[in-house]
N, C-alpha and C positions, 0 to 999 in steps of 0.2 A: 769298456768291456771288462768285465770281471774276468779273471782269471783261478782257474780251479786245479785242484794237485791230487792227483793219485801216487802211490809210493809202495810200492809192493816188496817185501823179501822173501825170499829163499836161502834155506841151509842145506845145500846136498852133498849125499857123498859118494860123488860121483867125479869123474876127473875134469880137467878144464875143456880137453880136446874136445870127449864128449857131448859136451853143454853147449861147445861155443861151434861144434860142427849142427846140431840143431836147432838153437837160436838163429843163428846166422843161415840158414837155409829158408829162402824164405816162405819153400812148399811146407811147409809144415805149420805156416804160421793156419793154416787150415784145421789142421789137426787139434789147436789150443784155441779153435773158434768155436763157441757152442752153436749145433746144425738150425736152432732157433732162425738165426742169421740168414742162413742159407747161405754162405760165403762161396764166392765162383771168382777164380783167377779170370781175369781177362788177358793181361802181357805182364811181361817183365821175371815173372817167376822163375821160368821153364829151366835157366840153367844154373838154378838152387843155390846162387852164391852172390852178396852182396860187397858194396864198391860204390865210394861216392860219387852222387851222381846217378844210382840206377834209379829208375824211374819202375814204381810197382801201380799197377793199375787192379782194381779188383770192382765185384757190387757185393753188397750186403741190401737184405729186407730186413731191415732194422723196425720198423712200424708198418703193419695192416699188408705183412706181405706187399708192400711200395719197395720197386727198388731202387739205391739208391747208389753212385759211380763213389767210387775214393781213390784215389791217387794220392799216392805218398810217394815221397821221397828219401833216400838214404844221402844223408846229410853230410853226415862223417864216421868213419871205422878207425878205428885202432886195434888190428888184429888181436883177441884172444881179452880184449879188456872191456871194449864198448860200441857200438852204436847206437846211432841216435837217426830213427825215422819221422821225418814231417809230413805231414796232409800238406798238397798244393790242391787240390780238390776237393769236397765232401762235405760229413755233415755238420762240421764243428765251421766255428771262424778263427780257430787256430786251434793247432795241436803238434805237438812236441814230445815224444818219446824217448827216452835216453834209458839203454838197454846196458848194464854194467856187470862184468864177471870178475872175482876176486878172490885166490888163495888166501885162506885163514886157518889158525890151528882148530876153528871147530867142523870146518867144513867148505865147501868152496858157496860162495856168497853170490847169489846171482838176485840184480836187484831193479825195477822196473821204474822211471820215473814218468811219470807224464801232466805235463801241464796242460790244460783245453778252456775253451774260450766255447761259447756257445754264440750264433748266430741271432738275429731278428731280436736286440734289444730285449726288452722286458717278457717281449713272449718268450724267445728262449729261454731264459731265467725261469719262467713261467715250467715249461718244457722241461727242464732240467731237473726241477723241483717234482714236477709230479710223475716222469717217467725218465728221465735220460740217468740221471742219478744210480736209480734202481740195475735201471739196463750195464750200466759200467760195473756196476757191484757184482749182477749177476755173469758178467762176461771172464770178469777177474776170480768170482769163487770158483768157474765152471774149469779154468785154467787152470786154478792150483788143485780140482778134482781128477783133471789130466796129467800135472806133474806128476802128483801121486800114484799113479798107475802105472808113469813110462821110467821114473827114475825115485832115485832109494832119498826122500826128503827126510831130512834132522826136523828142521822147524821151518815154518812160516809166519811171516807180520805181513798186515795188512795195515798200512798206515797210513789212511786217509784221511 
């Protein structure tokens, strides 16, 4: 299985509490999901605070309005610096998010890593190549046209 890297930055300035009290809430992760998706909490959200271990259940219509179950997992927290959520369920055959907050003199550093694996061998690669690719691009630019709106961004890298 090929494994694939997304690497996203932000420069905000905005304070840590901030950042890491909307990261970390994971109703919101609604709000930096383009309505494309049609993204719908199933469990796990409702009491807006994450902790290893919490088990997040959601669907997304990712392709032809099909919908489709993801369950993730909060892996590991380290109050105010990082977490890292995994797919035990969904459309990838592996995926790995690791979500990093960090004081710097230009601005506070919030940085998105994720590693994914696509399912069904060569078709997925297939898959990946002529639409899943796309779709991850358009998810992550649609995010950082919501950052921009909800908080005061210095700069952004997309480092794929």
């Amino acid at each position: 299985m090929k494994i694939y890297q997304i690497k996203e930055r932000f420069i905000l300035n905005e304070d840590l509490e901030t950042i890491w009290d909307f990261f970390s809430n994971p109703m919101n992760l609604k709000i930096i999901t383009p309505e494309f998706l049609n993204f719908k909490f199933i469990s796990g959200a409702e009491d807006g605070r994450i902790y290893p271990g919490k088990i997040i259940e959601y669907r997304v219509y990712p392709l032809l309005g099909i919908p489709m179950q993801w369950v993730t997992e909060i892996t590991q927290v380290k109050d105010r610096e990082y977490f890292i959520d995994e797919q035990r369920f969904g459309p990838y055959k592996f995926w790995h998010h690791q979500h990093s907050f960090r004081k710097t003199d230009q601005g506070l550093v919030v940085e998105d890593l994720v590693h994914y694996g696509m399912p069904c061998g060569i078709f997925g690669q297939i898959a990946r190549e002529l639409l899943v690719k796309n779709q991850l691009k358009n998810i992550f630019d649609y995010r950082y046209q919501k950052m921009k709106e909800l908080f005061k961004v210095l700069d952004y890298q997309n480092i794929t």
